[in-house]
C-alpha positions as CSV (number, residue, x, y, z in Angstrom):
1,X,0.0,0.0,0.0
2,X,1.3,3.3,-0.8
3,X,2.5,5.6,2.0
4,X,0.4,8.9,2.3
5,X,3.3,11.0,1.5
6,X,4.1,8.7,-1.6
7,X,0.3,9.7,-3.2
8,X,0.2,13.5,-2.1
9,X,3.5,13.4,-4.3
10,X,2.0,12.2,-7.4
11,X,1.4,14.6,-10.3
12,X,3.7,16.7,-8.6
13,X,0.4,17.8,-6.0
14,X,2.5,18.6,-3.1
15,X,5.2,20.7,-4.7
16,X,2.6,22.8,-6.7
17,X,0.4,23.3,-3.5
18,X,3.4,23.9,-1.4
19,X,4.4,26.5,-4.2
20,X,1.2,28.0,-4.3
21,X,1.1,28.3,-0.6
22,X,4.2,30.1,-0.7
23,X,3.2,32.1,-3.4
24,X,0.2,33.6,-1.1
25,X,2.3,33.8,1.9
26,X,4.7,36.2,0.1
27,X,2.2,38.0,-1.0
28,X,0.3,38.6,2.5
29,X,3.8,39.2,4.1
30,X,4.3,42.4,2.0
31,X,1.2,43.2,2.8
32,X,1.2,43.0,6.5
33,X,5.1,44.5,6.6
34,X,3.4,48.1,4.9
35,X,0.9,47.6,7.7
36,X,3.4,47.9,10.2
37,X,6.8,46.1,10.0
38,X,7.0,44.6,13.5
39,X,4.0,42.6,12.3
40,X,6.7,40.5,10.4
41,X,5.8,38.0,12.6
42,X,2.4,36.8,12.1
43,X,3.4,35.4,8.7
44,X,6.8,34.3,9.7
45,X,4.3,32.0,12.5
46,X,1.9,31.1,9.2
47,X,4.5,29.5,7.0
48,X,6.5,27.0,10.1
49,X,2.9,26.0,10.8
50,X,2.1,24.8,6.9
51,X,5.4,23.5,6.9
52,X,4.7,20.1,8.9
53,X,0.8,19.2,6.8
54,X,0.4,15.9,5.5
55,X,-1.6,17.7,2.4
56,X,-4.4,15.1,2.9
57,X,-7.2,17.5,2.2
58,X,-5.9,19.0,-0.9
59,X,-5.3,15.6,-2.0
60,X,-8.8,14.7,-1.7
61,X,-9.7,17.5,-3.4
62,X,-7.4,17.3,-6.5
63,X,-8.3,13.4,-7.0
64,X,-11.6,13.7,-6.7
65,X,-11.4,16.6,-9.7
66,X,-9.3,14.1,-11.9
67,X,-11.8,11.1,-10.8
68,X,-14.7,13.3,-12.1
69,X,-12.9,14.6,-15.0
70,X,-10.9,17.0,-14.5
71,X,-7.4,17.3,-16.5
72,X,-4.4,17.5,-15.6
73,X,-3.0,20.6,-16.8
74,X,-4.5,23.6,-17.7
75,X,-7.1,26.1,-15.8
76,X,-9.2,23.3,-14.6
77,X,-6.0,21.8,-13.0
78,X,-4.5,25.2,-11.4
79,X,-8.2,25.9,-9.8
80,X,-7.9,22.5,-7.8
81,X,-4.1,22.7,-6.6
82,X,-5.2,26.3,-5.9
83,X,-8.2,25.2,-3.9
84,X,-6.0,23.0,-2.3
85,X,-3.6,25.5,-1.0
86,X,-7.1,27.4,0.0
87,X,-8.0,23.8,2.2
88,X,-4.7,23.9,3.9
89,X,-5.0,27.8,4.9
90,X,-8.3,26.7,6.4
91,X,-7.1,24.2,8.4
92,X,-4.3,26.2,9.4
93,X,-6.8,28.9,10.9
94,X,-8.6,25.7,12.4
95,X,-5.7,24.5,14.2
96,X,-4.7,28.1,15.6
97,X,-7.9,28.7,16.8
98,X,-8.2,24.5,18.1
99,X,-4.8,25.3,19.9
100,X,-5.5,28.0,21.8
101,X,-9.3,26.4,22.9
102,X,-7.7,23.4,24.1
103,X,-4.9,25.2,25.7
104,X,-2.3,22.9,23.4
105,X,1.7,23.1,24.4
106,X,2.5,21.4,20.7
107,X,1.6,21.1,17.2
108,X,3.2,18.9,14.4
109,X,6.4,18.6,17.3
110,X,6.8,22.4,17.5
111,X,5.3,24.7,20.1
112,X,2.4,26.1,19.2
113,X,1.4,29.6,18.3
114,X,0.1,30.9,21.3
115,X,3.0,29.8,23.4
116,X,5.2,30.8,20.6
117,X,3.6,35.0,21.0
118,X,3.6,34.1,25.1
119,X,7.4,33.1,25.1
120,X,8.2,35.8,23.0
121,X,6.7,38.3,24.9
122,X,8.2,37.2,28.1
123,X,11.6,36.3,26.9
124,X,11.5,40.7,25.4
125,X,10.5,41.5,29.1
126,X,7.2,43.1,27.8
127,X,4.4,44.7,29.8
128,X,1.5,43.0,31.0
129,X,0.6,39.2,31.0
130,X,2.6,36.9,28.1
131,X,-0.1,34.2,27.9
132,X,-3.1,36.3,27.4
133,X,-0.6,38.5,24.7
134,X,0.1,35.1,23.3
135,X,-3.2,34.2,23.4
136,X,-4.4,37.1,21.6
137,X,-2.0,37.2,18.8
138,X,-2.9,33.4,18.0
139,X,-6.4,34.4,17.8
140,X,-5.3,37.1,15.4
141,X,-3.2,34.4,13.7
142,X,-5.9,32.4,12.6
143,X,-8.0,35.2,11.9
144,X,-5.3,36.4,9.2
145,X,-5.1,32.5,7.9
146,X,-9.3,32.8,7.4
147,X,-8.7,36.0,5.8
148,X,-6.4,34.4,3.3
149,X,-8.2,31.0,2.7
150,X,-10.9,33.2,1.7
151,X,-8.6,35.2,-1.0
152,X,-6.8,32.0,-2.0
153,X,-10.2,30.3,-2.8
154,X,-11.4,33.0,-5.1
155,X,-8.0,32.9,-6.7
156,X,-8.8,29.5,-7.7
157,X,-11.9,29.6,-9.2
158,X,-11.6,32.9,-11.0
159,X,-10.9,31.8,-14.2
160,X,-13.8,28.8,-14.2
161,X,-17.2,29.1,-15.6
162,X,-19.1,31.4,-13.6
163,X,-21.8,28.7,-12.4
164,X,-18.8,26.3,-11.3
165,X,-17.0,29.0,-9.7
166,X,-20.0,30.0,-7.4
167,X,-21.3,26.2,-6.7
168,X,-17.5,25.6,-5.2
169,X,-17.4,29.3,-3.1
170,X,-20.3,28.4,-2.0
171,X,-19.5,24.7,-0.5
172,X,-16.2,26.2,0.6
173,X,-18.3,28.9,3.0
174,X,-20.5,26.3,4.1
175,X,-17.4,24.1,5.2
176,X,-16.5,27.0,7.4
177,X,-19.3,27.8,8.8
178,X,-20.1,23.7,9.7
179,X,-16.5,23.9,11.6
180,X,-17.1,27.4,13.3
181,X,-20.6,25.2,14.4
182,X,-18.8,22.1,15.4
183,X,-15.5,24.0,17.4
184,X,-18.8,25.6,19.2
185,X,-21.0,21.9,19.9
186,X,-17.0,20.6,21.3
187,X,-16.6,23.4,23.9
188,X,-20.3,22.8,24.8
189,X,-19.8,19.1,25.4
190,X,-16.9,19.6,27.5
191,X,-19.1,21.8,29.7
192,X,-22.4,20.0,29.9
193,X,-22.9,17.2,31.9
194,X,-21.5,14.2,31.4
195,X,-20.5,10.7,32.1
196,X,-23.8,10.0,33.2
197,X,-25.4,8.2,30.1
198,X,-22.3,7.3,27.8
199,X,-25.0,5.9,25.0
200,X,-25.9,9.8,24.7
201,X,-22.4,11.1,25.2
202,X,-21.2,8.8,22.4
203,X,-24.5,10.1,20.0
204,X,-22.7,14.0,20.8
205,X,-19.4,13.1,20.5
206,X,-19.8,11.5,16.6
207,X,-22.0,15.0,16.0
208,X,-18.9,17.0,17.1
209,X,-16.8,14.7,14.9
210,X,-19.2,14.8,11.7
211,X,-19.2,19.1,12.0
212,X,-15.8,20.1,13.1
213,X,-13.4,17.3,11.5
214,X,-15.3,14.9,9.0
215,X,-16.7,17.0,7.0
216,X,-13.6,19.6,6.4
217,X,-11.2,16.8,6.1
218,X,-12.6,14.4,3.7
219,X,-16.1,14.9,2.4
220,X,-16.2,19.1,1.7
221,X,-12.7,18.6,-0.5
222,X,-14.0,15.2,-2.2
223,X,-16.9,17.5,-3.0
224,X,-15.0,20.3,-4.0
225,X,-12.8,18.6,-6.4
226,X,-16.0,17.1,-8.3
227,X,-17.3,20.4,-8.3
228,X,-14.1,22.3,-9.7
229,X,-14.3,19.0,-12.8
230,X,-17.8,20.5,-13.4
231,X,-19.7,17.0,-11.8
232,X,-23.0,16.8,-11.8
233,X,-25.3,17.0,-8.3
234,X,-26.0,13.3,-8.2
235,X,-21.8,12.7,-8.7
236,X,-21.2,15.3,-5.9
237,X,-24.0,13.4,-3.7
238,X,-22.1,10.2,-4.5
239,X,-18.9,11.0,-3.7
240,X,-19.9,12.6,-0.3
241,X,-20.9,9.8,0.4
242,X,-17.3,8.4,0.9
243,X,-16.6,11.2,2.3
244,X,-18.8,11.4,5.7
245,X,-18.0,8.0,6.7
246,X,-14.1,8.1,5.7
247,X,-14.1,11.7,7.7
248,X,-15.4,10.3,10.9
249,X,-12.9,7.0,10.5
250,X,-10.4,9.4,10.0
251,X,-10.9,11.5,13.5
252,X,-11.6,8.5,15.1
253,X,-8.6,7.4,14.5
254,X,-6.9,10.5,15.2
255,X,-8.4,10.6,19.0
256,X,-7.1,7.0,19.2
257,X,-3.7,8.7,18.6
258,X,-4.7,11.3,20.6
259,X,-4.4,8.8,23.9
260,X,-2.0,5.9,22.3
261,X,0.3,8.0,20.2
262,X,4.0,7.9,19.6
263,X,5.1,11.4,20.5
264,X,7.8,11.2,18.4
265,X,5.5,10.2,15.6
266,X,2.9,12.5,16.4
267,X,4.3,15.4,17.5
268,X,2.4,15.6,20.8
269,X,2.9,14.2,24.0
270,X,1.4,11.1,25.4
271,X,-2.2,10.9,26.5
272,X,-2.5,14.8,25.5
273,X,-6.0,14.2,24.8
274,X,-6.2,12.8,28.1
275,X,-4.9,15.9,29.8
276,X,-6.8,18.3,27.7
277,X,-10.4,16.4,28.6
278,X,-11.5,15.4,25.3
279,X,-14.9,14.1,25.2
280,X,-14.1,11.3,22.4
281,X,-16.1,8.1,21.2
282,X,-13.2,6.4,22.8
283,X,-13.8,7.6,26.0
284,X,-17.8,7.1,26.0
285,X,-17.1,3.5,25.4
286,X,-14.4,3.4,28.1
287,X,-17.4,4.8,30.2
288,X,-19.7,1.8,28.9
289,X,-17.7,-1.1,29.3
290,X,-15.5,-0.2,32.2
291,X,-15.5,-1.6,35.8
292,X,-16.7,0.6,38.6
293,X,-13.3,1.5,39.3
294,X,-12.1,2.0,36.2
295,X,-14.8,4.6,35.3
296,X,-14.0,6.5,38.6
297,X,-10.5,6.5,37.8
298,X,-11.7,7.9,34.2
299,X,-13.9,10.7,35.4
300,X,-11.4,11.7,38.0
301,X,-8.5,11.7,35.8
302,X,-10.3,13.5,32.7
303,X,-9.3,16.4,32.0
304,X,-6.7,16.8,34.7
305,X,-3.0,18.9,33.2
306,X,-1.1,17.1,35.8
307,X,-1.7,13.6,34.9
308,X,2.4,11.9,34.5
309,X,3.3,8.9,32.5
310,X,2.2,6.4,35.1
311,X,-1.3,8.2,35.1
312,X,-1.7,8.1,31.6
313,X,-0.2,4.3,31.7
314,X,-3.2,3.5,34.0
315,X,-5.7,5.3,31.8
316,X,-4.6,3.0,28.6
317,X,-5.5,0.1,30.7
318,X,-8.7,0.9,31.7
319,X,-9.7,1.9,28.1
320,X,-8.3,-1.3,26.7
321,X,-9.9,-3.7,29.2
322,X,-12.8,-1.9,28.9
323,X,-13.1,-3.0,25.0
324,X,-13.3,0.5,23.9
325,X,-10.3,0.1,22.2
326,X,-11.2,-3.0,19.9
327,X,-14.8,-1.3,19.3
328,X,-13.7,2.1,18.3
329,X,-11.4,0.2,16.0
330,X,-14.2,-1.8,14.8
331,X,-16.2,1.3,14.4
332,X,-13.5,2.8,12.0
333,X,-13.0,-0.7,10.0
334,X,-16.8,0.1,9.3
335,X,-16.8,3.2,8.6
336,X,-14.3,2.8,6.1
337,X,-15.7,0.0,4.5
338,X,-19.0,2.4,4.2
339,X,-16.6,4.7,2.1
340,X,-14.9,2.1,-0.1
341,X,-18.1,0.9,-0.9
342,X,-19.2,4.1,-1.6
343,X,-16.2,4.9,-4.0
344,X,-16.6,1.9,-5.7
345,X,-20.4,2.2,-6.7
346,X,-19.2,6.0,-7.8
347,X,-19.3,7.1,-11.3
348,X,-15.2,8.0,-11.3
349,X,-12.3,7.3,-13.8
350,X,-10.6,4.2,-12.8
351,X,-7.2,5.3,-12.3
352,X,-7.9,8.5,-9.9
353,X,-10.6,6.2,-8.1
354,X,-7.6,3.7,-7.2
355,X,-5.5,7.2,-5.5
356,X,-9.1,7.9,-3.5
357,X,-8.9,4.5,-2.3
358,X,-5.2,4.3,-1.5
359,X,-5.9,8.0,0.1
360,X,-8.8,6.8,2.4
361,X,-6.6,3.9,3.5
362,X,-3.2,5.8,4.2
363,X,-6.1,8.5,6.1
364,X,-7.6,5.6,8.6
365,X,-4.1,3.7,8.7
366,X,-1.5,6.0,10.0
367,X,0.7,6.9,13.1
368,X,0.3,11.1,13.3
């Protein structure tokens, strides 16, 4: 099976994305440095953040154009790698704005922005508080990387057919707005009630997962590539249908790395998830199956920063014994089959349909 790295290179995707992505940040950093120079560095921030993506999403996208059509060169071809590069500015806002909610220390095995702006202001002997100036300044981060998704999106479609160009701007905002919706549901889980009834906490937790990751990761750039190849409705419906399904797999798996995770593979530290509170699937069916004991332990140790190695150590035992393990993995074998099923009853060309499959494997199969 292909690695994911090996299919984002083919066609030359990650290079022209990467270029194009590079092309907007020089562009924006002219921009903000006649704003005012000491500005420099917002987009100096921007560009070691895009630096460390896998390019899943713009690989979606781009396949699912050639799958429905689309050629590979030519206008048609620039609007996808373009959209693309527009995909990974999202997500970068995403994680910015994720980071600074979930109060993160790392991303992709750097530190993240906020502490980044909070260490710089302390380290310059600054007035007033460095993590609330760190703070701010990632908010204003991923504000600025919104602002350019936005510009690198209508970039892309520009030179399209008008009634193409407006059918992808307009799943595009939609996209947004479903994460904006599902970054709000994830904060309001982790402040209801809960632990309770885990058959209800699971049903919220797969909502979260369908609005804030799912959709923006796999099915809204599967979508968006048929769209940009000029696809009819019914192909768009068709291949969102792989889409859903291979999107929740996909964040599934990452809360399972979120809590079992190499942190040299992953970038983030061990049981992080753990730490941080996350209401996950996996955690609802740790609450299910679970001795007595072990679900007190769980709902004590939830959301607590100090939890060491040992704590976490004791943590992965109760979630494995508890089966949630082997039925969250279950759950994303499912799920995926769901998808693959899905891709194969699709109308696609054969040869970009065999990269969306090796995609949604290397998605559901990986280590970070």
């Amino acid at each position: 099976m292909p690695t994911a790295t090996a299919l984002v290179d083919l066609e030359n995707l990650r290079h022209d994305v990467d270029t194009a992505l590079e092309r907007h940040l020089e562009t924006l950093a002219a921009e903000v440095g006649a704003v005012g120079a000491d500005a420099a560095a917002l987009t100096a921030q921007v560009g070691a953040l895009l630096q460390g993506g896998k390019r899943l999403r713009a690989a979606f996208c781009y396949w699912s154009y050639r799958a429905h059509g689309g050629a590979g060169e030519g206008s048609g071809h620039d609007a996808a790698v373009r959209a693309g590069a527009a995909l990974e500015l999202f997500q970068a806002a995403a994680l910015l704005h994720d980071d600074v909610m979930d109060a993160s220390d790392t991303r992709r095995g750097r530190p993240t922005a906020h502490r980044v702006f909070e260490h710089r202001h302390a380290d310059a002997g600054w007035s007033g508080d460095p993590a609330r100036f760190g703070t701010a300044a990632a908010i204003l981060l991923g504000d600025l990387c919104l602002v350019a998704c936005q510009r690198e999106m209508a970039s892309a479609v520009r030179d399209l057919p008008a009634a193409r160009a407006a059918a992808a701007r307009e799943l595009f905002d939609a996209m947004q707005t479903e994460v904006v919706v599902g970054q709000y549901l994830d904060v309001l889980v982790q402040a209801e009630p809960w632990g309770l009834d885990p058959a209800s906490d699971e049903r919220r937790a797969r909502t979260v997962i369908r609005a804030k990751s799912a959709r923006y990761s796999v099915e809204r750039p599967l979508a968006l590539g048929a769209l940009l190849a000029g696809a009819t409705p019914a192909a768009v419906a068709a291949v969102s249908a792989a889409g859903l399904p291979l999107g929740e797999a996909f964040q599934l798996r990452d809360d399972e790395l979120g809590v079992f995770g190499d942190p040299e593979v992953t970038g983030k530290p061990a049981g992080d998830d753990l730490r941080e509170g996350k209401r996950t699937v996996l955690v609802a069916r740790t609450m299910s199956g679970a001795t007595p004991d072990g679900r007190d332990l769980l709902a004590r140790s939830l959301g607590d920063p100090g939890l060491d190695a040992i704590d976490v150590a004791r943590l992965r035992d109760v979630i494995t014994s508890s089966g949630a393990l082997a039925a969250v993995e279950d759950l994303i074998a499912e799920l995926t089959g769901s998808a693959l099923d899905a891709l194969d009853a699709a109308d696609l060309d054969d040869e970009p349909r065999r990269v969306l499959v090796d995609l949604a494997h290397a998605a559901v199969q990986r280590a970070a």
